[in-house]
PDB file of the backbone (N, CA, C, O) and the ligand in Angstrom, with CONECT records:
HET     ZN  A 101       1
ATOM      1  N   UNK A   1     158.061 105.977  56.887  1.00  0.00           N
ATOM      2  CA  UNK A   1     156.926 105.096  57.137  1.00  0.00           C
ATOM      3  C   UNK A   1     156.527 104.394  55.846  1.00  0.00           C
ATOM      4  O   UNK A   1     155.542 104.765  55.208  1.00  0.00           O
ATOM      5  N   UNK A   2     157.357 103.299  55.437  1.00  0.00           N
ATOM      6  CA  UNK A   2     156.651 102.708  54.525  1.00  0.00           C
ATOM      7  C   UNK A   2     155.988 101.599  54.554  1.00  0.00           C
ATOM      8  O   UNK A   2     155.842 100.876  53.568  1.00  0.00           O
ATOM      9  N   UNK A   3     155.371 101.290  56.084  1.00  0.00           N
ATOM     10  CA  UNK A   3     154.482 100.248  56.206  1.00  0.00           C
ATOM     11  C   UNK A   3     152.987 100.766  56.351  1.00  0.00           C
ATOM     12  O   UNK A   3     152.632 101.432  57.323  1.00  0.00           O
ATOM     13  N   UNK A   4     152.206 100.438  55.393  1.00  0.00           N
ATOM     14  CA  UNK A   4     151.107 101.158  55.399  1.00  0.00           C
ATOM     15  C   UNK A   4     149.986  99.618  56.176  1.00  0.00           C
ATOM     16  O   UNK A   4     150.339  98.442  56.089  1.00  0.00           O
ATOM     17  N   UNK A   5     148.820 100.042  56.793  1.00  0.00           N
ATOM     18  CA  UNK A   5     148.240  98.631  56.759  1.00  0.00           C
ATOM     19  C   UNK A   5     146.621  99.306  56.530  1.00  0.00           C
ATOM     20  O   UNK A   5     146.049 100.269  57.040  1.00  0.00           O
ATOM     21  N   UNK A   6     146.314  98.527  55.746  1.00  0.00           N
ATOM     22  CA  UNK A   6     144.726  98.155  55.773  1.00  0.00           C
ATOM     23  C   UNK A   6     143.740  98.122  56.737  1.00  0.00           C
ATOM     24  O   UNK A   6     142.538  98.339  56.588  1.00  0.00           O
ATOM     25  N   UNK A   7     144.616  97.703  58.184  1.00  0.00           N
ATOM     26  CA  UNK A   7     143.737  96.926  59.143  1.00  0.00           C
ATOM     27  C   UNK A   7     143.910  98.305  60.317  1.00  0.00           C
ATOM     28  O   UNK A   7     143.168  98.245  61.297  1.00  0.00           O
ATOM     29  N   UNK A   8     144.613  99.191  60.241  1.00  0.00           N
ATOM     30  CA  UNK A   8     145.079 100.156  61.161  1.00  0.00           C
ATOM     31  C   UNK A   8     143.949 101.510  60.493  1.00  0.00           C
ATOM     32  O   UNK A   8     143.793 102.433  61.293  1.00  0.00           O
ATOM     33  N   UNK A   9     143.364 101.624  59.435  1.00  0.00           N
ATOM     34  CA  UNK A   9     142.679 102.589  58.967  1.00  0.00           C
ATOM     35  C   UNK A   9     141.040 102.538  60.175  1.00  0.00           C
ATOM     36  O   UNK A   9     140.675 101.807  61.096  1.00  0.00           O
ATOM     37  N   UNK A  10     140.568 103.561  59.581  1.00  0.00           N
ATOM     38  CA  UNK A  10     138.844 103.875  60.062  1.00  0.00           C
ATOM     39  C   UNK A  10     139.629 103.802  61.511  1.00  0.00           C
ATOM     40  O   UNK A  10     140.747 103.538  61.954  1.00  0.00           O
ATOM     41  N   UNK A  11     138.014 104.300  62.066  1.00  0.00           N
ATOM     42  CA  UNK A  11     137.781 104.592  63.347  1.00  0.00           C
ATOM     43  C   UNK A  11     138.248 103.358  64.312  1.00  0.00           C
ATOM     44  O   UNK A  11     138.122 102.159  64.062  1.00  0.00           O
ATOM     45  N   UNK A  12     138.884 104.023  65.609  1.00  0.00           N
ATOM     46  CA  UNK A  12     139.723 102.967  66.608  1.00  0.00           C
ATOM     47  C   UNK A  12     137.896 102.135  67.457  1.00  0.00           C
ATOM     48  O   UNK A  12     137.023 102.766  68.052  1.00  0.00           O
ATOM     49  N   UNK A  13     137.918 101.288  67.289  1.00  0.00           N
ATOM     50  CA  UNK A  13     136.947 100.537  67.927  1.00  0.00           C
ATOM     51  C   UNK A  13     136.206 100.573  69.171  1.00  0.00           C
ATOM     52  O   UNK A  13     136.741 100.866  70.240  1.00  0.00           O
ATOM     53  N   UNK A  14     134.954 100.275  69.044  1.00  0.00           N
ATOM     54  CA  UNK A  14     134.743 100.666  70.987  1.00  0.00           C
ATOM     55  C   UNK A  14     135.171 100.219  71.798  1.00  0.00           C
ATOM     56  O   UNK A  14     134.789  99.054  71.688  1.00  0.00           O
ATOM     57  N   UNK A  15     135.862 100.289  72.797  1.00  0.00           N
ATOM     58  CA  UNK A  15     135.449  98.811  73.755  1.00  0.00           C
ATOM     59  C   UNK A  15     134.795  97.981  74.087  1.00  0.00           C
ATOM     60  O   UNK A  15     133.620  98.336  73.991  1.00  0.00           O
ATOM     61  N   UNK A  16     134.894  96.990  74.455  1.00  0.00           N
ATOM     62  CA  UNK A  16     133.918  96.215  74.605  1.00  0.00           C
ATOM     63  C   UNK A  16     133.104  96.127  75.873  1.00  0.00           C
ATOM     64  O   UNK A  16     132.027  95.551  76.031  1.00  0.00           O
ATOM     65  N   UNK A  17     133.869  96.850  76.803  1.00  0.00           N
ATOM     66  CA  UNK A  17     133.319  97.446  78.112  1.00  0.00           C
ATOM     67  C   UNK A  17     132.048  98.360  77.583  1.00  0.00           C
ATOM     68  O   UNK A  17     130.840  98.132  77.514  1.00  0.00           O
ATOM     69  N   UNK A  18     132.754  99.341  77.289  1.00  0.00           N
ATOM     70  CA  UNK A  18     131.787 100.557  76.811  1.00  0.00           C
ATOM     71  C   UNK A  18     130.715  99.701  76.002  1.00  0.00           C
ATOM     72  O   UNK A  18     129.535  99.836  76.326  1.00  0.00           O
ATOM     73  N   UNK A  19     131.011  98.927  75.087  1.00  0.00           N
ATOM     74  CA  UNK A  19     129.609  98.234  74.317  1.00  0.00           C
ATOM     75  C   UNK A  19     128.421  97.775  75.129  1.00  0.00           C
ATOM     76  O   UNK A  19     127.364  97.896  74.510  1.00  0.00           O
ATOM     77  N   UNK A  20     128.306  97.277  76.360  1.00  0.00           N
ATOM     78  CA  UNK A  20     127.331  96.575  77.170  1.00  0.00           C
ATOM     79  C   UNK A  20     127.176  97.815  78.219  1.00  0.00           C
ATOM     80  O   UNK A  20     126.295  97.792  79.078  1.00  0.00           O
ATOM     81  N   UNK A  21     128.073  98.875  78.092  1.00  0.00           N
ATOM     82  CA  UNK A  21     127.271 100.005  79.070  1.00  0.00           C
ATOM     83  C   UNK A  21     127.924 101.157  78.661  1.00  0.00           C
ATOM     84  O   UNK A  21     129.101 101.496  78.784  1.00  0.00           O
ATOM     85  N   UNK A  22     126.305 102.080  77.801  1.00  0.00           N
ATOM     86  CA  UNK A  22     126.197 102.762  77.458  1.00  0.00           C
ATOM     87  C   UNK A  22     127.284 104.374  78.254  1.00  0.00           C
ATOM     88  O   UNK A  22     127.906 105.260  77.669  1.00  0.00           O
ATOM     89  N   UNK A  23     127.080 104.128  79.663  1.00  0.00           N
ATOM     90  CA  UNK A  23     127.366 105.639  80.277  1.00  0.00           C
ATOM     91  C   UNK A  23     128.922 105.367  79.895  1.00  0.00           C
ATOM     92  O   UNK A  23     129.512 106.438  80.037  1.00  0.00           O
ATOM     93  N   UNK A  24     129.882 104.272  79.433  1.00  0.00           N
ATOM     94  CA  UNK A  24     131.006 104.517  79.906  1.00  0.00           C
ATOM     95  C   UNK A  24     131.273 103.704  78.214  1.00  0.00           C
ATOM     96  O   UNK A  24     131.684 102.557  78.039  1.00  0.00           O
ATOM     97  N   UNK A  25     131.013 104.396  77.477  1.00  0.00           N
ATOM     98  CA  UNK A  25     131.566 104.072  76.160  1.00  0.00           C
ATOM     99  C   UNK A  25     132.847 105.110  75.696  1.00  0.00           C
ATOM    100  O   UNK A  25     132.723 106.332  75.770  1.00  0.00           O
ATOM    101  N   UNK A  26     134.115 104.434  75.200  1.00  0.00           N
ATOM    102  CA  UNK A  26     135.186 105.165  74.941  1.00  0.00           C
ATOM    103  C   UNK A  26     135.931 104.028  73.751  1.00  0.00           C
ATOM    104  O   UNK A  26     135.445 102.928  73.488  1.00  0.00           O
ATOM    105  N   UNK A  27     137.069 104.531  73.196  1.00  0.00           N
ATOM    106  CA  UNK A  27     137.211 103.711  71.840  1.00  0.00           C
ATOM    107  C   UNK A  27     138.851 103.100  72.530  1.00  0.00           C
ATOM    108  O   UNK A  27     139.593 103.552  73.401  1.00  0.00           O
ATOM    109  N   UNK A  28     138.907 102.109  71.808  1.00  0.00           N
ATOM    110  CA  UNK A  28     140.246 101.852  71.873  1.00  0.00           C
ATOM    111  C   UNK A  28     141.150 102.165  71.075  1.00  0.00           C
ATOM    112  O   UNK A  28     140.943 102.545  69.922  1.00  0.00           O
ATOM    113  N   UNK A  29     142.369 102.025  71.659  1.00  0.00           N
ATOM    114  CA  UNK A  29     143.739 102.775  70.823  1.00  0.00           C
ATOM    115  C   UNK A  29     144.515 101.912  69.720  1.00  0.00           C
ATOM    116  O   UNK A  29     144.657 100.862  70.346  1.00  0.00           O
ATOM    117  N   UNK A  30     144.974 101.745  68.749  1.00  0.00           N
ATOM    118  CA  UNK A  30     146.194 101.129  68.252  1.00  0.00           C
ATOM    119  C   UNK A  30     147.171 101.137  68.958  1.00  0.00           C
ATOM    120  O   UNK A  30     147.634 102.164  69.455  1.00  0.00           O
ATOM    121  N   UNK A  31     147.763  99.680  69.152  1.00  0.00           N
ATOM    122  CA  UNK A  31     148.584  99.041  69.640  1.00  0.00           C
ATOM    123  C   UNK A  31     149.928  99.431  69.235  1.00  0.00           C
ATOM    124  O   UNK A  31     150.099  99.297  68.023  1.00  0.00           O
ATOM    125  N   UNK A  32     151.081  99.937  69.973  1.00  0.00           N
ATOM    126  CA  UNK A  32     152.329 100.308  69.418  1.00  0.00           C
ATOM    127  C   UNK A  32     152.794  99.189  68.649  1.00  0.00           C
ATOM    128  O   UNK A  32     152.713  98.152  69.308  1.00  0.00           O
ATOM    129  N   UNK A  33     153.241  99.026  67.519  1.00  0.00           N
ATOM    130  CA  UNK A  33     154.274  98.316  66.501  1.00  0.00           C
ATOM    131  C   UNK A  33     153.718  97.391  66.201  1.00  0.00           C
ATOM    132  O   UNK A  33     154.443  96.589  65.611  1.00  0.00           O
ATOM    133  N   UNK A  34     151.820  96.810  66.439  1.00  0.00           N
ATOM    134  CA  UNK A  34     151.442  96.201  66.424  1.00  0.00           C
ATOM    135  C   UNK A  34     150.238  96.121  65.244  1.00  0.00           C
ATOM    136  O   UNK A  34     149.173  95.796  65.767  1.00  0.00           O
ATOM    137  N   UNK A  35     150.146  96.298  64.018  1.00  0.00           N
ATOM    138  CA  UNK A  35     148.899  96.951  63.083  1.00  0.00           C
ATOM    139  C   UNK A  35     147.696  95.858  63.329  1.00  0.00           C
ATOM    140  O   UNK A  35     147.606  94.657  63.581  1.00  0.00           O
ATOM    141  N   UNK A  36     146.972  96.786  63.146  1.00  0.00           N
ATOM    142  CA  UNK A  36     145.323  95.575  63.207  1.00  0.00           C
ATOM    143  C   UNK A  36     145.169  95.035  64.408  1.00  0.00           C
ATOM    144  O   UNK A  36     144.583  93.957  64.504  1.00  0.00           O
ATOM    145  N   UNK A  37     145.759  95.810  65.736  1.00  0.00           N
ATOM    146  CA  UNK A  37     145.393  95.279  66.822  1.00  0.00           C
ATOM    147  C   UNK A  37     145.254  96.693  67.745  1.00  0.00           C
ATOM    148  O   UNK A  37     146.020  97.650  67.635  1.00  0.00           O
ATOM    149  N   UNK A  38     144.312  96.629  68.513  1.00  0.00           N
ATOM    150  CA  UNK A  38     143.621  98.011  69.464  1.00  0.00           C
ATOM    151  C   UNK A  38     143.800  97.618  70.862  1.00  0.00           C
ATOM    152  O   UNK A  38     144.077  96.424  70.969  1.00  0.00           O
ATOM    153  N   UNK A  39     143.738  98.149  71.777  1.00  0.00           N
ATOM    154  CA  UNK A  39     143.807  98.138  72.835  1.00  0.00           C
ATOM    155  C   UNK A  39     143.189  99.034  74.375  1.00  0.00           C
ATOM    156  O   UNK A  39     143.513 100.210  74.540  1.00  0.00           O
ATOM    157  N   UNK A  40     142.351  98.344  75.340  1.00  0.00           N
ATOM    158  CA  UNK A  40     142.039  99.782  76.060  1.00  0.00           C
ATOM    159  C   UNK A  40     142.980  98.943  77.574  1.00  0.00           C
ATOM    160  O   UNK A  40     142.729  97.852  78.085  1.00  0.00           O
ATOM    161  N   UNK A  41     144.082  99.961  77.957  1.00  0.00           N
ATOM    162  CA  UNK A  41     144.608 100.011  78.798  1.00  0.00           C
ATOM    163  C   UNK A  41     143.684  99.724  80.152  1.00  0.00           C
ATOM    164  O   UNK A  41     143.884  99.007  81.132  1.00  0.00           O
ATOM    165  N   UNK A  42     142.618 100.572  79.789  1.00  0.00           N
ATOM    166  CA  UNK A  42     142.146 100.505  81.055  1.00  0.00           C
ATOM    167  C   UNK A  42     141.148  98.811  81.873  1.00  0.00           C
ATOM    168  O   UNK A  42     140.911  98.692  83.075  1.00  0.00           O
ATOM    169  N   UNK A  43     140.876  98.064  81.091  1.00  0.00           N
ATOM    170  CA  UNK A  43     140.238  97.378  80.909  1.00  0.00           C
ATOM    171  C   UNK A  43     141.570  96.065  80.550  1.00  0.00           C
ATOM    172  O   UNK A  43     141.206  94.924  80.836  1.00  0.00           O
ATOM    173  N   UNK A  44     142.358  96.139  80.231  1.00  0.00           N
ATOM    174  CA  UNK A  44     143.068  94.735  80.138  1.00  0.00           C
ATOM    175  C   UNK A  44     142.689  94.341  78.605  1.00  0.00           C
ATOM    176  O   UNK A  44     143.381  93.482  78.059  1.00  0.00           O
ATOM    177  N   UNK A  45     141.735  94.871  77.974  1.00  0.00           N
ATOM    178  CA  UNK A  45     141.612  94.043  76.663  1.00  0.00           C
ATOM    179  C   UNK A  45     141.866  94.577  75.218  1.00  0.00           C
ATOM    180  O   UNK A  45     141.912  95.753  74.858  1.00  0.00           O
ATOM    181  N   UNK A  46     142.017  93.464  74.485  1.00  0.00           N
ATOM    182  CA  UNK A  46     142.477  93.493  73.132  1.00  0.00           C
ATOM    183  C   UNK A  46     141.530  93.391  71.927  1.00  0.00           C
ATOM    184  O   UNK A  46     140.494  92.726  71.909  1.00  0.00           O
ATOM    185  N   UNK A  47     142.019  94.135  70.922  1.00  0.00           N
ATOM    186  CA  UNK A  47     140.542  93.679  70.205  1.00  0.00           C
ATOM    187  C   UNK A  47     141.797  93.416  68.457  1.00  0.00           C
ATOM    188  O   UNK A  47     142.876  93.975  68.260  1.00  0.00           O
ATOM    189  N   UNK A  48     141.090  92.428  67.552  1.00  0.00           N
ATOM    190  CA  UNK A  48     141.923  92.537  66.367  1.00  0.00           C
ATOM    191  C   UNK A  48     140.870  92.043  65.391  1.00  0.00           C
ATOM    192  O   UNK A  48     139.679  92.079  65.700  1.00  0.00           O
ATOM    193  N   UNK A  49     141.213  91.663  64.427  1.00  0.00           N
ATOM    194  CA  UNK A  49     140.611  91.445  63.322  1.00  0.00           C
ATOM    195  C   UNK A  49     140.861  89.992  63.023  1.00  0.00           C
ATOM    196  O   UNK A  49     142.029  89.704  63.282  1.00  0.00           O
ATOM    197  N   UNK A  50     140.154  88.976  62.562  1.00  0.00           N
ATOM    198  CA  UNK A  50     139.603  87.961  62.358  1.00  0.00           C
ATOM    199  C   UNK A  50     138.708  87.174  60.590  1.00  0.00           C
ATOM    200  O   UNK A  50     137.556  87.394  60.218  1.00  0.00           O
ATOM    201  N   UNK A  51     139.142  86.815  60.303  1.00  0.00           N
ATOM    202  CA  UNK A  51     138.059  86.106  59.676  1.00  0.00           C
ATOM    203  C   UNK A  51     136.681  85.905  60.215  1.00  0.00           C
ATOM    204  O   UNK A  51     136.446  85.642  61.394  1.00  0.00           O
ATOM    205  N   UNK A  52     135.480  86.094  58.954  1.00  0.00           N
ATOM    206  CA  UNK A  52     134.088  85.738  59.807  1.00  0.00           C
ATOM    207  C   UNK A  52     133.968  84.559  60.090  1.00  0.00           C
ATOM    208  O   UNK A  52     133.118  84.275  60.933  1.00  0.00           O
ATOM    209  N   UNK A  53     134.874  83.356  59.407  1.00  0.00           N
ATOM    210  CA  UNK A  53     134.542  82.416  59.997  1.00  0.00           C
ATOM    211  C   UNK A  53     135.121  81.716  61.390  1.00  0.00           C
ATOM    212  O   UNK A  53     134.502  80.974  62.153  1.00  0.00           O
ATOM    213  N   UNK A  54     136.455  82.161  61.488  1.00  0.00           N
ATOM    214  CA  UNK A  54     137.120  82.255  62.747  1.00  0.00           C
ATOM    215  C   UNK A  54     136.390  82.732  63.693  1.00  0.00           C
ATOM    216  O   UNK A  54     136.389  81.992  64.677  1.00  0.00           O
ATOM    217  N   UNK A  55     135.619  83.887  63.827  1.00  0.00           N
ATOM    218  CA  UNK A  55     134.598  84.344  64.364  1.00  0.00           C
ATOM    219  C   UNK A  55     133.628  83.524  64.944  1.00  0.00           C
ATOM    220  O   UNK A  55     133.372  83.292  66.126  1.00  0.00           O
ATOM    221  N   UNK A  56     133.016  83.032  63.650  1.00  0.00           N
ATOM    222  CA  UNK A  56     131.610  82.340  63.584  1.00  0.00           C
ATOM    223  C   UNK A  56     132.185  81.258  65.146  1.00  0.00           C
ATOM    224  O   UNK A  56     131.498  81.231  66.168  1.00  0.00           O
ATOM    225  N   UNK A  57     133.701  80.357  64.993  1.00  0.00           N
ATOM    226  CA  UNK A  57     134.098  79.136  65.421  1.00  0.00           C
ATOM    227  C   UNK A  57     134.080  79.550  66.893  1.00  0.00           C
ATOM    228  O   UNK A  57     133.302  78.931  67.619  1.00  0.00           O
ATOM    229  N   UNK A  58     134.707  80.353  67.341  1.00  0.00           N
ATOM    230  CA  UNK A  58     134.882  80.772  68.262  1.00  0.00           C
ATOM    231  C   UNK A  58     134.047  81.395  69.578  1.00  0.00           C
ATOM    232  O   UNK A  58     133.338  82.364  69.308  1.00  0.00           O
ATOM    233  N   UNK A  59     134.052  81.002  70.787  1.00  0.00           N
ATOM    234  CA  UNK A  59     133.267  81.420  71.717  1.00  0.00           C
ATOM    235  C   UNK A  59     134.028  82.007  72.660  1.00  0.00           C
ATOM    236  O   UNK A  59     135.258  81.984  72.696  1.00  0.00           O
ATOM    237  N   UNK A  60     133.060  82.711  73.681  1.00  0.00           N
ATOM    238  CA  UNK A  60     133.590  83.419  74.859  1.00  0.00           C
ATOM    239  C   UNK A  60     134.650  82.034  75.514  1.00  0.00           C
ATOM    240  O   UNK A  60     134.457  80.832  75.332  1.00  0.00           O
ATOM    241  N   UNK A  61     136.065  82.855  76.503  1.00  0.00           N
ATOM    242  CA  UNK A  61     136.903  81.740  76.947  1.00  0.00           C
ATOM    243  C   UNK A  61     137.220  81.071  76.235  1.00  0.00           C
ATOM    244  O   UNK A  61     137.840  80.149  76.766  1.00  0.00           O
ATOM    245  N   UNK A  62     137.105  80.936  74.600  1.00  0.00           N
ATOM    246  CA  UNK A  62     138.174  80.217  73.960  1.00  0.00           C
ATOM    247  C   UNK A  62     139.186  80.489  74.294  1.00  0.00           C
ATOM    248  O   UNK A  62     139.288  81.549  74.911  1.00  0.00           O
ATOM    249  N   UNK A  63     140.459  79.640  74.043  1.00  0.00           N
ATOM    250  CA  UNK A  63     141.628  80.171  74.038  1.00  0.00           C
ATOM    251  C   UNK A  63     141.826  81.191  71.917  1.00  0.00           C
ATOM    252  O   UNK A  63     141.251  81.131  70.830  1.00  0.00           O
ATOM    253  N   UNK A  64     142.877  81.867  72.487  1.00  0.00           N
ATOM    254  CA  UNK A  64     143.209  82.639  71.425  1.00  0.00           C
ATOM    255  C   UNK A  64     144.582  83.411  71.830  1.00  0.00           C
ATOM    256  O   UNK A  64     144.866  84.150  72.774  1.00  0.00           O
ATOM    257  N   UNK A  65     145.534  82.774  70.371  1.00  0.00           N
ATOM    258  CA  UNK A  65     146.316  83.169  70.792  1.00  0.00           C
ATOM    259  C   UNK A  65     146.963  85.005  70.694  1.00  0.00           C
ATOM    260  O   UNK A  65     146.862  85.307  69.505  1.00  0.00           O
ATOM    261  N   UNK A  66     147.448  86.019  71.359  1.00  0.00           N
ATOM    262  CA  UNK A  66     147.634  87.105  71.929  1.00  0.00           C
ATOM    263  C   UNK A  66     148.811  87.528  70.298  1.00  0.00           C
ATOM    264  O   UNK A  66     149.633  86.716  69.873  1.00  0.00           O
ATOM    265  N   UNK A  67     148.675  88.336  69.934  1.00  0.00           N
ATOM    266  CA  UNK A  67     149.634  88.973  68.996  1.00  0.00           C
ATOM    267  C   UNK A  67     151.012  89.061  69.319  1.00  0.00           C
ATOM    268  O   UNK A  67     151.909  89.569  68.646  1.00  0.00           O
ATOM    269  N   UNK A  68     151.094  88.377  70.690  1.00  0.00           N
ATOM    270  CA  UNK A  68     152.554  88.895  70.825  1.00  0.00           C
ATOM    271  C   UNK A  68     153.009  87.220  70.998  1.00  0.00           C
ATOM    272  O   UNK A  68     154.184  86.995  71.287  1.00  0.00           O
ATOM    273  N   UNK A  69     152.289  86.344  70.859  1.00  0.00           N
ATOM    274  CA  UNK A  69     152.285  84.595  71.122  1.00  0.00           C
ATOM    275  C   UNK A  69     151.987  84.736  72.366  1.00  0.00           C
ATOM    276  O   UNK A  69     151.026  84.446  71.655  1.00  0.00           O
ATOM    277  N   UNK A  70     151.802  84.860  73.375  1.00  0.00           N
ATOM    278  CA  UNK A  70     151.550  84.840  74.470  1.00  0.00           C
ATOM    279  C   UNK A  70     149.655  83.730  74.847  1.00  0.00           C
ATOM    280  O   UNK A  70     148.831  83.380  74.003  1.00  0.00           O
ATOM    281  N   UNK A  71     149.636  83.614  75.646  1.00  0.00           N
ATOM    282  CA  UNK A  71     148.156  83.094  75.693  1.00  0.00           C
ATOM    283  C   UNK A  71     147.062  84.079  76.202  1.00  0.00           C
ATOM    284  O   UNK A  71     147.209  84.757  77.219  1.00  0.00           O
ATOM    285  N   UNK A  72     145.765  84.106  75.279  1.00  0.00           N
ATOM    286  CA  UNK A  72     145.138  85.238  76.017  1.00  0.00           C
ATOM    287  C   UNK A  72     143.282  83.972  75.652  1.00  0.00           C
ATOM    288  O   UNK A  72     143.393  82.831  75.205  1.00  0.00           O
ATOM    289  N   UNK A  73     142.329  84.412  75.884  1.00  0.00           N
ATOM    290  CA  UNK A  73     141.027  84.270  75.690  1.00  0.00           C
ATOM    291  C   UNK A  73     140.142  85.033  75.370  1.00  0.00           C
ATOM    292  O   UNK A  73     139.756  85.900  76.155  1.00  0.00           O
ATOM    293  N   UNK A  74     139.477  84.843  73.806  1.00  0.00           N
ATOM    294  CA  UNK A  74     138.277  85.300  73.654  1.00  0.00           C
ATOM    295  C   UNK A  74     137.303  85.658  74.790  1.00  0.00           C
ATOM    296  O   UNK A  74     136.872  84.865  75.627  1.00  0.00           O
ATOM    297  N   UNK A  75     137.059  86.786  74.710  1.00  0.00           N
ATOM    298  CA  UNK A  75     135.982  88.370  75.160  1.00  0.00           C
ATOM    299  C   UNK A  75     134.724  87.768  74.456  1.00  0.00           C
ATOM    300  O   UNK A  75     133.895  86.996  74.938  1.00  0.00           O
ATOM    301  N   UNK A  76     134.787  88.373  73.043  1.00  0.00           N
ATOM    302  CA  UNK A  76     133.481  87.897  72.239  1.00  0.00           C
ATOM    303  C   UNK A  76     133.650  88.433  71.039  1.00  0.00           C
ATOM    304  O   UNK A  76     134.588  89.226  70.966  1.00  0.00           O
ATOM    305  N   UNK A  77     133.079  88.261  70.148  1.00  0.00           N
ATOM    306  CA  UNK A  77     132.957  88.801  68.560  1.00  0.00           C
ATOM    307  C   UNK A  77     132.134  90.256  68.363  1.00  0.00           C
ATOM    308  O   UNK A  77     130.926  90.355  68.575  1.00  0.00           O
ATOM    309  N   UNK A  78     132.869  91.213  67.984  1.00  0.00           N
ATOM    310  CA  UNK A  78     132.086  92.368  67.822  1.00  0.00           C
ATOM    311  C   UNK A  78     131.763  93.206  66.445  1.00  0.00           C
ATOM    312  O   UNK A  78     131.785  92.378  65.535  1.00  0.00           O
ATOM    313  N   UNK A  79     131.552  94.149  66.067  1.00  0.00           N
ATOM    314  CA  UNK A  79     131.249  94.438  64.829  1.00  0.00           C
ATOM    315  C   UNK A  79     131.973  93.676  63.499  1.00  0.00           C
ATOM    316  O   UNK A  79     132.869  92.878  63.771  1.00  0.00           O
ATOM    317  N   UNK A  80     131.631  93.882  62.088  1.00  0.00           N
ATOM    318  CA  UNK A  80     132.280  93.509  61.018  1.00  0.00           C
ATOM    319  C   UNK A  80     132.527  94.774  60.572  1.00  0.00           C
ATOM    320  O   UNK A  80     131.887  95.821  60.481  1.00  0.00           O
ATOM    321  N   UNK A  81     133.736  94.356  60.292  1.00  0.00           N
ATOM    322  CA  UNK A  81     134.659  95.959  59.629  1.00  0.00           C
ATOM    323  C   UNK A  81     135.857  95.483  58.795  1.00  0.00           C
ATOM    324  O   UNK A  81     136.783  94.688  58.955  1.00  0.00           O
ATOM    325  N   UNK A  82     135.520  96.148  58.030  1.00  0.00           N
ATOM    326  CA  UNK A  82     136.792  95.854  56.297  1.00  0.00           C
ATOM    327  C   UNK A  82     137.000  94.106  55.777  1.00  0.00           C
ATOM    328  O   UNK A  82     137.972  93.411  55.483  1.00  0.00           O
ATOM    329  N   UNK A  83     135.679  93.916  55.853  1.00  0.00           N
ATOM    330  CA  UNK A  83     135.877  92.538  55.597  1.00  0.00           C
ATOM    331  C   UNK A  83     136.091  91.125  56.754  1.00  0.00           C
ATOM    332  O   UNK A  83     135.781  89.941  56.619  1.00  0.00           O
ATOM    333  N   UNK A  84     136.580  91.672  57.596  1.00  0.00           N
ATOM    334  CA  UNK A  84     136.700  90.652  58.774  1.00  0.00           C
ATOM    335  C   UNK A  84     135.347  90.817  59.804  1.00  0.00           C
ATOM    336  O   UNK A  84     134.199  91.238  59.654  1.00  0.00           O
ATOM    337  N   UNK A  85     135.991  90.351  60.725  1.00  0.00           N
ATOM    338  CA  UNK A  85     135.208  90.750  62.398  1.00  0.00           C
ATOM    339  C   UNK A  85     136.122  91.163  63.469  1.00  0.00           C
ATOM    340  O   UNK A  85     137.301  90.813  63.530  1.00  0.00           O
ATOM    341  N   UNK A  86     135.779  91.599  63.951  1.00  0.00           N
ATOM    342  CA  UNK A  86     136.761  92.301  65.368  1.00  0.00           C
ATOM    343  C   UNK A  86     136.244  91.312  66.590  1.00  0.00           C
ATOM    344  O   UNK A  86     135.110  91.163  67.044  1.00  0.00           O
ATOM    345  N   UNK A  87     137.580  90.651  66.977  1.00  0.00           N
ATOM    346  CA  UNK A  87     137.180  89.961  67.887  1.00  0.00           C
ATOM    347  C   UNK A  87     138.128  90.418  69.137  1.00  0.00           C
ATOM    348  O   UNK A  87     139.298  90.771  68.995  1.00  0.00           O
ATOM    349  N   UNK A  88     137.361  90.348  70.515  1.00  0.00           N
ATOM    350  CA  UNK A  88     137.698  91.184  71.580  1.00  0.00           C
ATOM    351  C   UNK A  88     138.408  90.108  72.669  1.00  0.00           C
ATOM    352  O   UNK A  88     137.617  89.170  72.763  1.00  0.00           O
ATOM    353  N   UNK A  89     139.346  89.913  73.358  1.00  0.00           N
ATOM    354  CA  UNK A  89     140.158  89.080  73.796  1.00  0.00           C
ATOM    355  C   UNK A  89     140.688  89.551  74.717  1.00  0.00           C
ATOM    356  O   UNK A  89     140.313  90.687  75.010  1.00  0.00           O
ATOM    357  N   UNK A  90     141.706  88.955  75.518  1.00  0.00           N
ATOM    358  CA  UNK A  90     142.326  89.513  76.961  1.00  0.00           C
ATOM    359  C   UNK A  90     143.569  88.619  77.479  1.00  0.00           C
ATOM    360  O   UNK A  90     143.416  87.424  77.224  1.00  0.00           O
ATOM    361  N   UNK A  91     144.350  88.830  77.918  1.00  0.00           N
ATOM    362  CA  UNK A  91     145.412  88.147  78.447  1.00  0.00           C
ATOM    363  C   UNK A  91     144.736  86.798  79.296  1.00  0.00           C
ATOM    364  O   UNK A  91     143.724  87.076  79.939  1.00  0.00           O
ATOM    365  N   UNK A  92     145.201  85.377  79.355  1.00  0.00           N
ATOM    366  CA  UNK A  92     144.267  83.897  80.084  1.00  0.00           C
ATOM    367  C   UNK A  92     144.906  84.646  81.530  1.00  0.00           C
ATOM    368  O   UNK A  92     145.637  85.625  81.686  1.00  0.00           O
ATOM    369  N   UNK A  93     144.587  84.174  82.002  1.00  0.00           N
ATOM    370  CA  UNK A  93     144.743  84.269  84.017  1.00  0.00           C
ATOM    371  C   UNK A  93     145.897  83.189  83.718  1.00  0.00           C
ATOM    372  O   UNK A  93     145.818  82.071  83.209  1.00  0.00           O
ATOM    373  N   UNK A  94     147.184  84.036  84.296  1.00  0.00           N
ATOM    374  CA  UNK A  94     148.179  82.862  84.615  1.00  0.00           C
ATOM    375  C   UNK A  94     147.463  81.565  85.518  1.00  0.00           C
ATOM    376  O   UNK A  94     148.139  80.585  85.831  1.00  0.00           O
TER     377      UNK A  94
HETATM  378 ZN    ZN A 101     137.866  99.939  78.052  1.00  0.00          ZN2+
END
């Protein structure tokens, strides 16, 4: 393992489900082969790291593009952590 990342350290993130309701808060996972990107299976969504100002630009239903190139849309902007923002996203509706 000599790929270490920065962005894969601290605690795996909440969901963003769980963020707007309290009874069903659970964290998301790191993404296989993917660093600096989380994931909750259960929920369809993605969460990664961002610039604050990318952040700042960005609104719910933006487009944004998916770590894998694929097309997905901004969720919403959630905590600041290690310098960035965690922004929460989801695959677009074919
Ligand atoms: Zn979830």
């Amino acid at each position: 393992m000599a790929e270490t990342s920065q962005q894969s350290s601290g605690p795996n993130p909440l969901c963003e489900v769980g963020r707007t309701h309290p009874r069903d808060r659970h964290r998301m996972r790191p993404l296989d082969g993917q660093a600096g990107v989380w994931t909750c299976a259960r929920h369809g969504l993605f969460a990664s790291l961002v610039d604050k100002e990318t952040a700042a630009r960005l609104e719910r239903g933006d487009p944004f593009p998916m770590h894998d190139g694929s097309g997905g849309v901004v969720v919403r902007a959630g905590d600041e952590r290690q310098g960035g923002t965690l922004l929460y996203y989801r695959p677009a509706d074919e």
